[in-house]
N, C-alpha and C positions, 0 to 999 in steps of 0.2 A: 797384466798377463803378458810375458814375451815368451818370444817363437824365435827359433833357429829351420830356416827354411833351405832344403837342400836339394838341387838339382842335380839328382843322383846318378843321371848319364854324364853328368858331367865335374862332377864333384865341387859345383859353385855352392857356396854359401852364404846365408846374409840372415843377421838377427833383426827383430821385428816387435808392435806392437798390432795390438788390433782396433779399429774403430769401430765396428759392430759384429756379432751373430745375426744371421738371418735366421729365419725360421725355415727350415726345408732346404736348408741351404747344406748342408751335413760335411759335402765332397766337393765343395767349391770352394777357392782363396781369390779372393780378388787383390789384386797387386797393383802399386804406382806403373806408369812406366818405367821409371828409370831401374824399380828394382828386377823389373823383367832382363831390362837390360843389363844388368850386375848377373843375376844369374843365367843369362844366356836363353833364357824361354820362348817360346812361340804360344800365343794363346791356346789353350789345352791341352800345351804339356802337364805331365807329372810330376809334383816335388814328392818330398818330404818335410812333413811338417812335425817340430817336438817341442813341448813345452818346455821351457831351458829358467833358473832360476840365473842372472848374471849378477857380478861385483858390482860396484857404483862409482863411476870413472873419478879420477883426479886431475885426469890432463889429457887433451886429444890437441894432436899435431895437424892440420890440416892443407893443402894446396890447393888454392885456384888451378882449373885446368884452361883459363884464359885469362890475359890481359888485363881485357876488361873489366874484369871483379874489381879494378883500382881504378875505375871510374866512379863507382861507389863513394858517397862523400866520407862514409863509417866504416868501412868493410867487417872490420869489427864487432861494431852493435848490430849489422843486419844481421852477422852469424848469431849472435846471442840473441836475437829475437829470434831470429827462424830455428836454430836450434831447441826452440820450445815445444815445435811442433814432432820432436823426435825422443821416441823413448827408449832407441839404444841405439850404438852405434857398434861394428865390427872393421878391425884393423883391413886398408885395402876396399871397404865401401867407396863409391863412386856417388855423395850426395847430392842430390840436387836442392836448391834453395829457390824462389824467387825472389827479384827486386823489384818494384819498378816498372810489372810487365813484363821482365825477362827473367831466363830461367840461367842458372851458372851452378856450373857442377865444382866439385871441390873432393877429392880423394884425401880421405883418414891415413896417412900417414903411420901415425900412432898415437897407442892409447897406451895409458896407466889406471886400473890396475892387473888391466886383461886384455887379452885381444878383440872379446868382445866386454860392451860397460854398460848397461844400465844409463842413464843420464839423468833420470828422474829424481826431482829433489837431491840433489846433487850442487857441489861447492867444486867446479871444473876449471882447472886453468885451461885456458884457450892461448896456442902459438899460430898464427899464421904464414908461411914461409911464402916467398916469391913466385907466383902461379910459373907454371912448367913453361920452356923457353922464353922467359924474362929475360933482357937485361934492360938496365936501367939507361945505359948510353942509348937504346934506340926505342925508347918507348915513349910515344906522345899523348897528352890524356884526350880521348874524343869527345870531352866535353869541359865544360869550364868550372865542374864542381871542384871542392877540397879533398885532396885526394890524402888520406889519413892512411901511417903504416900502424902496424899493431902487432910488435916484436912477440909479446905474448899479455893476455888478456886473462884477468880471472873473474867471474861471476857466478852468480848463486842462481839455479833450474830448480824450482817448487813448484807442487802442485798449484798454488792458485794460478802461474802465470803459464801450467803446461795445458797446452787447446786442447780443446773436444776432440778435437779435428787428429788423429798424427799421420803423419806422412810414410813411418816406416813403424 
């Protein structure tokens, strides 16, 4: 089941999975942070909530919004693991992943074959582009891993290896 969730004073939007129903829970969404943060909410604001049927992506473009994420010995394979835990993504999301104990966000770029994709059981090319003010003359890595680039990456999102768990 996905959701298109809309902060209607403010016309933010961001597509979604759900981890559970509560019971008695009728008029309540409980949200990550970070998605509060995408759509600009304060706890008990009001969305909108619509059950949305989406395409099933081919290709999403993604940006580190730090550095750091090339500290990362994979940066590549953590997206492709941690992007298991997400059952859609919409153009202009602000994801958050962790590594490691730390959290690194990374902005959706773009998507193929919509603005907003599905990603479940899904065959996605993955590009990673240079997280936002990079360059390469003045960046030193903060640790002594392998720091791997991954011009663009393709892998296969199935249900066995999508968690219980999703994040959005």
């Amino acid at each position: 089941m996905l959701f298109k969730l809309k902060n209607t004073k403010l016309d933010r939007i961001i597509h979604c999975g759900v981890l559970e129903f509560l019971p008695n829970d009728d008029e309540k969404c409980y949200l990550p942070n970070w998605m509060m943060r995408h759509l600009l909410l304060q706890e008990g604001d009001d969305i909108s909530v619509e059950f949305v049927a989406l395409p099933t992506a081919t290709f999403a473009r993604f940006q580190p919004q730090s550095k750091d994420f090339l500290d990362i010995s994979n940066p590549s394979g953590v997206l492709a693991i941690a992007l298991r835990n997400f059952s859609c993504l919409t153009k202009g999301d602000l994801i958050a992943i962790n590594c490691l104990n730390r959290s690194y966000e990374l902005l959706v770029l773009e998507l193929k074959s919509a603005d907003a994709v599905t990603i479940i059981e899904c065959d996605m090319e993955v590009d990673l582009v240079p997280p936002i003010n990079y360059s390469e003359l003045q960046y030193t890595p903060t640790s002594s891993q392998n720091i791997a680039t991954a011009p663009e990456t393709t892998f296969e999102l199935n249900s066995s290896q999508h968690s219980a768990y999703e994040n959005n």
